[in-house]
C-alpha positions, 0 to 999 in steps of 0.5 A: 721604422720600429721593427717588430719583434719576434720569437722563434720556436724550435730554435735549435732544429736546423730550419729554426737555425736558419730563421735566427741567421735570417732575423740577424739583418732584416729590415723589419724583424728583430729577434727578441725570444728562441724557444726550444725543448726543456731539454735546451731551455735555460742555457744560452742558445750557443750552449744549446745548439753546440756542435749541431750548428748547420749553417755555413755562417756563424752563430749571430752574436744577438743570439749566443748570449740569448737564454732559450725559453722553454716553447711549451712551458713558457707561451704566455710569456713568450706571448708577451715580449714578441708581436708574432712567432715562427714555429719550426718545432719537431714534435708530434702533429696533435702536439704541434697544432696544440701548441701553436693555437695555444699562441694565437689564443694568447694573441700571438701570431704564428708562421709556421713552417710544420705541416700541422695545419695545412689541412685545417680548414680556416689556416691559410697556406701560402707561397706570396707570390701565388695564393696571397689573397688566401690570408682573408681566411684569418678572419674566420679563422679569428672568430673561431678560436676567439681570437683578435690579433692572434692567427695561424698561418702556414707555409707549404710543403718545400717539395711543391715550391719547385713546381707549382710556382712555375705551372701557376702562371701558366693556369690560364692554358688549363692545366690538366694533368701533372707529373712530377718527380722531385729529387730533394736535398739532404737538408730537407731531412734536417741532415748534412752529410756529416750526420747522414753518411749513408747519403754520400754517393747514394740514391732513397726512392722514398720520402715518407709521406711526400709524395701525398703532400706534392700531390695534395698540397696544390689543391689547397694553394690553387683553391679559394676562399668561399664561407669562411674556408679554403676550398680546394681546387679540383683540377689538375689531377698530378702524380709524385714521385719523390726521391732523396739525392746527395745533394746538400741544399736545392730541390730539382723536379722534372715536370711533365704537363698536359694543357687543355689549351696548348701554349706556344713555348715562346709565351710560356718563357714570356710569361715566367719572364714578366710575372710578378706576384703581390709580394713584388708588389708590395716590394717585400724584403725576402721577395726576389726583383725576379721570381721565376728565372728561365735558363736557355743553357741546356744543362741549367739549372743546376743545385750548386750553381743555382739554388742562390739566385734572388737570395734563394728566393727565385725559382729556376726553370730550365730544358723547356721542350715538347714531350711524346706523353704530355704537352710539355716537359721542363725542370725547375729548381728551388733552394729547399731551407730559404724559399721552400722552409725559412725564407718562405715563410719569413716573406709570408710574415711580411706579406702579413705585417704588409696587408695588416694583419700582424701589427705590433703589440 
């Protein structure tokens, strides 16, 4: 097939590091534009990322010769040489919702991984394996800005990506009250241990802003689409709290969750064992055969062994047991940079190209 050719704004961030790597073999996306600050525009990308490469494999060699475009100075051009963009941009949140409609109204799909636009009404943010059927917003959301191929469509926050997909399953119980604590990676700062040695051997109990977004952000995945706009869900009330831990990649959270309808726990390890969501149907490239992994071994799963299965793409779940507060309590893992940031949102632009929604210029 002739593939689909693609721009990444906000290359030189380690988030748009991590989307060239993945453009470097995929079976449907060819990188064709980086884009970054002025400051990295009109060198090659190689010159412009330096020593701020974060990625354990090397430069891919279609992108070290590329020359970055500047991302706010050259959207119409950009516009034109890609049939969509991802958007991994570090600026502030009025500039970034700007930028990345100034692109759909150039008719330009955007996959963003900011968290921008996930408040906005008519933005579908979606995790392909459990809110799919939420891209039907792009409709409303095209006659809206006026648009006909252009569109906005978001990831959610990595946080959640460790525990929503594993209760998502389980709806059916009635879920009723969540609590979570999330002890997050390094690199969902955007640091490694070289540039953020006051990690090393060191615990943050505060994240800014996460706590409200693992408490918020479900709502709008659990929700549905009603009148043109995603509605959100009102049930289950959760709670967060989240800590930064000296780990390099891979999100843990501990879950505690009350059902309305108890389920035994051999059901609930059955059904993490057979769902599939509409991105194995539709047989994605980024989806993962399996998407939720059940550990019996009492101490998995764990960052560093686990946080790779299914490319970084599968959930792990683990330590299932009664709870003396809550129904039940259980740990999940997923690796933050793939499925919870580039990979994640790599699969939605399948899932988009798949359901038609992004064709090719």
């Amino acid at each position: 097939m002739e593939k689909y050719k693609v721009g990444v704004i906000g290359g030189t961030g380690m988030v748009g590091q991590r989307f060239v790597t993945l453009m470097e073999h995929h079976p449907w996306f060819e990188l064709a534009v980086i884009a970054a600050s002025p400051r990295s525009a009109g060198k090659t990308y190689q010159e412009a990322v330096g020593s701020r490469w974060a990625m354990d494999t090397p430069i891919p060699q279609q992108a070290r010769d590329m020359v970055v475009m500047n991302a706010e100075a050259d959207v119409e051009k950009i516009a034109s040489m890609v049939d969509f963009v991802f958007s991994a941009v570090d600026m502030k949140k009025e500039e970034i919702k700007a930028l990345e409609e100034a692109y759909a109204r150039h008719e330009c799909p955007v996959i963003s991984n900011n968290s921008a636009h996930r408040w906005t009404e008519d933005v579908p943010m979606v995790i392909p394996e459990v809110n799919p059927e939420h891209i039907q917003v792009i409709e409303a959301q095209r006659k809206r800005l006026g648009m006909k191929r252009g569109l906005i469509a978001v990831k959610s926050n990595c946080s959640i990506q460790s525990y929503v997909p594993a209760l998502h399953p389980l709806r059916g119980f009635g879920l009723e009250r969540i609590l979570v604590c999330t002890y997050q990676a390094i690199s969902g700062a955007g640091k490694t241990f070289e540039s953020w040695p006051d990690m090393v051997d060191n615990v943050i109990p505060y994240i800014g802003g996460e706590e409200e977004k693992s408490e918020q952000e479900p709502m709008k995945v659990w929700g549905r689409v009603e009148n043109g706009v995603i509605v959100n869900a009102v049930k289950p009330a959760i709670t967060a709290q989240c800590l930064r831990v000296p780990v390099s990649n891979g999100h843990t959270a501990a879950v505690f969750v009350d059902f309305e309808k108890v389920p035994p726990m051999d059901e609930m390890k059955a059904i993490w064992a057979s769902y599939r969501g509409r991105a194995q149907e539709l047989k994605l490239p980024s989806a993962p055969e399996q998407f939720l992994h059940y550990f019996e071994e009492p101490d998995r799963p764990q960052a560093r062994l686990d946080r790779g299965l299914g490319n970084g793409m599968t959930i792990s779940i683990g330590r299932l047991r009664p709870d003396t507060q809550y129904s039940y309590k259980f740990v999940c893992l997923s690796h933050n940079t793939l499925r919870g940031a580039a990979s994640g949102a790599v699969e939605l632009a399948e899932l988009l190209c798949a359901e038609g929604y992004i064709v090719k210029a």
